[in-house]
N, C-alpha and C positions, 0 to 999 in steps of 0.2 A: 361615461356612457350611461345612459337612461335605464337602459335594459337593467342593469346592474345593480339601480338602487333599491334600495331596501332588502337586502338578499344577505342572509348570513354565510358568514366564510368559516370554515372551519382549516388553519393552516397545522398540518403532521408535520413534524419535527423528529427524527432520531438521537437527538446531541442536544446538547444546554446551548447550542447556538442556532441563528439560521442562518442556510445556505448551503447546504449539501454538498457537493465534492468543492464548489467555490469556497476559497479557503483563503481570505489575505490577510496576512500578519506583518505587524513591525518585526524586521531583523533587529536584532542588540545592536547596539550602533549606528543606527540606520535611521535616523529621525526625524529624514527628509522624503523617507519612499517607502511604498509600501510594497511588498511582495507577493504575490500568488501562488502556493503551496497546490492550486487541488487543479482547478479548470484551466489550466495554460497547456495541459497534453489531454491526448487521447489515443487509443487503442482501438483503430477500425475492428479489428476482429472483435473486440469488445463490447466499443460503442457503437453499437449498430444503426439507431437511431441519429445520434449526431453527427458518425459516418455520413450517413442518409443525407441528412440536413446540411452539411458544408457541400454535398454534389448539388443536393436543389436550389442552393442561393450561390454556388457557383463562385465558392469561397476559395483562395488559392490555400495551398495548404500543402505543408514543407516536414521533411523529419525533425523531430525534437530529440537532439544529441542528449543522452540519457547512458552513463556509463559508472560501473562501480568497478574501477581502475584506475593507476595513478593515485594523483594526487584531488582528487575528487572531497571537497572540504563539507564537513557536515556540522551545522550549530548541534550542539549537544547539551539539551539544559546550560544554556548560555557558552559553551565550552566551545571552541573552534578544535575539531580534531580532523586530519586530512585521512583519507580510509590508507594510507599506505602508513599510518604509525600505528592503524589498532590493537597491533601487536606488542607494540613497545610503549602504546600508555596506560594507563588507571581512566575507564568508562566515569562517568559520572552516573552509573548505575550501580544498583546493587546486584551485581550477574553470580551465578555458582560460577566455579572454576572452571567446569565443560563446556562455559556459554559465553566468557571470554575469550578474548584474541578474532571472534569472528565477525564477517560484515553480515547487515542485519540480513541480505538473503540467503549468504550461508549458515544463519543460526536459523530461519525458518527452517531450510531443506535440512538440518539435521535434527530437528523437531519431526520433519515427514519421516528421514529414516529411522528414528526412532519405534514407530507407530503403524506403520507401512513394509511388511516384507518384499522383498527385494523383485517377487515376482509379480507383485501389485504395481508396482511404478510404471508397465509403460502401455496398462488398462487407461480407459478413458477416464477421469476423475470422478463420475457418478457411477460407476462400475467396481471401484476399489474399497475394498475390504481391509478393514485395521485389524492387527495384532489381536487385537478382543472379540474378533467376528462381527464390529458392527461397519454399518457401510462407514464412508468417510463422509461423506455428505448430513449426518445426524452430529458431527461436530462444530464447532466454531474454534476459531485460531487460538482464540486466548482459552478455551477448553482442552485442544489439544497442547497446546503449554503446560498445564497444568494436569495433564492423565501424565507427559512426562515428568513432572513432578521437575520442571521448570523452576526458575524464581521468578517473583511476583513481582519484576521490572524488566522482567525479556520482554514482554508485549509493549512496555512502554519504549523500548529502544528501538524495538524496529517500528514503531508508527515514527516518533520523532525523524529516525533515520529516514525512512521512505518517505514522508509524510504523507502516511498513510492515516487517515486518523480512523478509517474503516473500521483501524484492528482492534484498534479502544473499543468497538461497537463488536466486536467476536463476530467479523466475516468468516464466511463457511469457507472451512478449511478444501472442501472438495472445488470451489471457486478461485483458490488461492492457489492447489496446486495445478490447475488447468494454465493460471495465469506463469508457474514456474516454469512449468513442465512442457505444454504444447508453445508458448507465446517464448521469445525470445527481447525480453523488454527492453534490451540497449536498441535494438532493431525494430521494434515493431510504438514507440511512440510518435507521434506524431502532434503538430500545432495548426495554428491557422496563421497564414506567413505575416498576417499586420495586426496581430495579436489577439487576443479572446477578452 
């Protein structure tokens, strides 16, 4: 397009990569296909926007079965572990003893109780007030890891587990528990039925 020439671009980035929640990686083993970690769901209540945009282009669009039960298999720094032995195996993390045995959104939600008294959890998540008096909204996740005094590969388990990679980037923990707490996310994912 003509318009367009000679016009400098200036491309933000967040991460040493590009492509924002678009996320495709080779699986171990896998070295015929490649997978899609970020943009293959969404979360109407979320994505409001792209909500938006699949009713305007009149995209069919189906729930994305999204469950942490059973026998639910997660790579783990190359490690195949199904979420019904986390119990019964050795993480390929370095976890404290408190932050074993659990799936990664039960190690978050016990990072909120940690942080969060008991009469705070069922305020709006910009409304909640931490253990210290400050809002919760002036933290990031892998900050509130570490005010619990966390170890310094919980945040990398639960991004791997979730592939989440957000969390690497210290998404605000006041956004994180709206998505715990109000959003039920075996229930509320969603895809686009002939794919993204």
């Amino acid at each position: 397009n003509a318009s367009f020439a000679n016009k400098d671009v200036l491309l933000l980035e967040a991460t040493n990569r590009i492509g924002g929640r678009l996320h495709s990686v080779q699986l171990p083993g896998v070295d015929h296909a490649m997978a899609e970690l970020g943009g293959m769901r969404f979360i109407p209540a979320v994505h409001l926007l792209f909500d938006r945009l699949t009713h305007d282009l009149g995209l069919d669009v189906r729930r994305f079965p999204m469950q942490l039960q059973g026998d639910v298999p997660f790579y783990l720094r190359d490690v195949l572990v199904l979420l019904s032995q986390l119990d019964k195996v050795e993480l390929p993390y370095n976890l404290k003893e408190d932050e074993k045995h659990k799936n990664p959104l039960e190690l978050i939600k016990f990072y909120f109780s940690k942080m969060i008294a008991e009469s705070e959890r069922t305020k709006p998540a910009l409304d909640v007030t931490t253990l210290s008096g400050k809002p919760l909204y002036d933290y990031g996740i892998e900050n509130l890891i570490r005010l619990c005094n966390g170890s310094s590969d919980a945040k990398n388990y639960i991004a791997d587990a979730l592939g989440m990679s957000l969390l690497l980037e210290n998404l605000n923990a006041a956004t994180l528990l709206d998505l715990l707490g109000v959003i039920n996310l075996a229930e509320s994912m969603w895809t686009v039925t002939n794919g993204m």
